[in-house]
N, C-alpha and C positions, 0 to 999 in steps of 0.2 A: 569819185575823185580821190577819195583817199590811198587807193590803192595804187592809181597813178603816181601818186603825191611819195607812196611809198617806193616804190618799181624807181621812177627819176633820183630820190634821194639817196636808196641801193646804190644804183651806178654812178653817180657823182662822188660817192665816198670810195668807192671802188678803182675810178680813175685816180684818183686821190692817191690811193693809196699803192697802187700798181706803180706811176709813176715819180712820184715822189719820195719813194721808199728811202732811199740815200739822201736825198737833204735834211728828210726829217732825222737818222741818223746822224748826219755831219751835223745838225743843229743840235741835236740832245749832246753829242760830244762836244760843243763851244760853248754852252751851258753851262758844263759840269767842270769845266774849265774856273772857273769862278767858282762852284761848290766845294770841289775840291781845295783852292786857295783860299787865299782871303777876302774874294771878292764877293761881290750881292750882284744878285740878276735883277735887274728890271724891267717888267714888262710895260712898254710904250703902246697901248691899243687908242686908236681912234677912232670916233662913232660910236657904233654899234656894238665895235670890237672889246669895248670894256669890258664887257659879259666875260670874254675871257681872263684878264684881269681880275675881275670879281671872283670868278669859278678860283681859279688858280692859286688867291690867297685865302679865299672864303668857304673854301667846298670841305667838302667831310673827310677828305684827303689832300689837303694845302700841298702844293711842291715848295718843296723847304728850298730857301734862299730868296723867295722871289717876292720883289714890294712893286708896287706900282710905280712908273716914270711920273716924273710931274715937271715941271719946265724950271723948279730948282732945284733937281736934281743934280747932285755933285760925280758924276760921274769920271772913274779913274781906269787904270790901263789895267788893273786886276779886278773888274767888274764886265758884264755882261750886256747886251742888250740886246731885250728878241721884241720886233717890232709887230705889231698886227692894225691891217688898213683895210679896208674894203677896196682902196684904187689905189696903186701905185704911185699915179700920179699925185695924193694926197699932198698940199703944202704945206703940212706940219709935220706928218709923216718923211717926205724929203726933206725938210730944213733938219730934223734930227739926226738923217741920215747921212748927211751933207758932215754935221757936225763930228759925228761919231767917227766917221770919214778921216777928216782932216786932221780929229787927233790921234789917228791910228788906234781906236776903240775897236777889235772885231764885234760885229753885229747880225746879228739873225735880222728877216724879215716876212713875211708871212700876207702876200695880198693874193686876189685873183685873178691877172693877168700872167700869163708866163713869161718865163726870163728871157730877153732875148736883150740885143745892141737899142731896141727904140725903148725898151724900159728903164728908167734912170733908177727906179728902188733896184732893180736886179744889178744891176751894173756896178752899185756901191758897196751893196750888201756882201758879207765875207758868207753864206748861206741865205739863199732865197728857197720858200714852197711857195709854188703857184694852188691858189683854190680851186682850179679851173672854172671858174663862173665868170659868161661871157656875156649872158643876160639872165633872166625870171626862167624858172624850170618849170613851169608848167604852164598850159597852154588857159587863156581863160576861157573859160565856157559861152561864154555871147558875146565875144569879141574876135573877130577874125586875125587869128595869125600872133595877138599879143599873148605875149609872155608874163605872168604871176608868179612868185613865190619867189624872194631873193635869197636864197641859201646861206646869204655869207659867215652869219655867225654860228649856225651848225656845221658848215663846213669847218671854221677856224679853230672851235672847241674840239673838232674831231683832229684835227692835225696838234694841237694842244695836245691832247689824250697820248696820240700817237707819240708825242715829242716826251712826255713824261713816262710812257711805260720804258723809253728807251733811258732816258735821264736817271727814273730811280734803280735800272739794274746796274748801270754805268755808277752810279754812288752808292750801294750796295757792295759792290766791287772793289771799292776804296776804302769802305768800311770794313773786310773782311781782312784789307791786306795792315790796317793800324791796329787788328786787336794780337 
């Protein structure tokens, strides 16, 4: 099974990353938007997706500007917000969206459904990446037809990953041009 386990998680990060290439781009630049100013990025994960969050500020290589959302969070028009949800349709996840929205805050957001007109995270978001995870990626073994393993939070860390190799060459870049 592991190898299966391996093969499906291959290509899921592969579609990932085939198709996604440019938002994760357009998001490391909306970022660094606030790195660059005076502004703090915060990361709003829900669920599962704290993991991100945790990594992000906590890992052995932190991405510098970034603290966790929290619901009093004072967020301003020179600040950041990259959202991470397992479902788009999330109601807290869209109530922030909603918010950030309305006061003209650009915002990142990061679930597994793709952007279309019926997804309301995509539609508000100034940069969406879809996880492409539609159900369980692997097939269970004595159970006909069900699907096991739900990717979402390796998916999300990988698009994370992604979204910081891109962030710390883009502030890199800005550090080269202040010395």
């Amino acid at each position: 099974m592991s190898k299966i386990l391996t093969t499906q998680m291959s290509g899921l990060l592969q579609r990932i990353n085939q198709s996604e290439a440019e938002s994760i781009e357009d998001t490391a630049r909306l970022l660094a938007q606030a790195a660059i100013g005076q502004g703090t990025i915060y990361f709003a994960c829900f669920g599962e997706m704290e993991g991100v969050a945790l990594n992000a500020i906590s890992s052995a290589d932190p991405m510098s500007k970034v603290v966790r959302w929290t619901s009093e969070s004072i967020i301003t028009d020179v600040d950041r917000v990259c959202i991470f949800t397992r479902n788009a349709n999330d109601l807290q996840a869209l109530a922030l969206a909603q918010k950030l929205y309305d006061d003209f805050i650009p915002f990142a957001a990061i679930a597994s459904e793709t952007a279309n007109e019926d997804n309301p995270l995509s539609e508000l978001a100034y940069t969406y990446i879809s996880l492409k995870i539609r159900s369980g990626i692997l097939p269970h073994p004595t159970k006909l037809g069900e699907r096991i393993v739900m990717p979402h939070l390796i998916a999300a860390l990988f698009v994370y990953e992604a979204i910081k190799l891109e962030y710390d060459e883009m502030i890199a870049g800005d550090d080269e041009i202040e010395e």
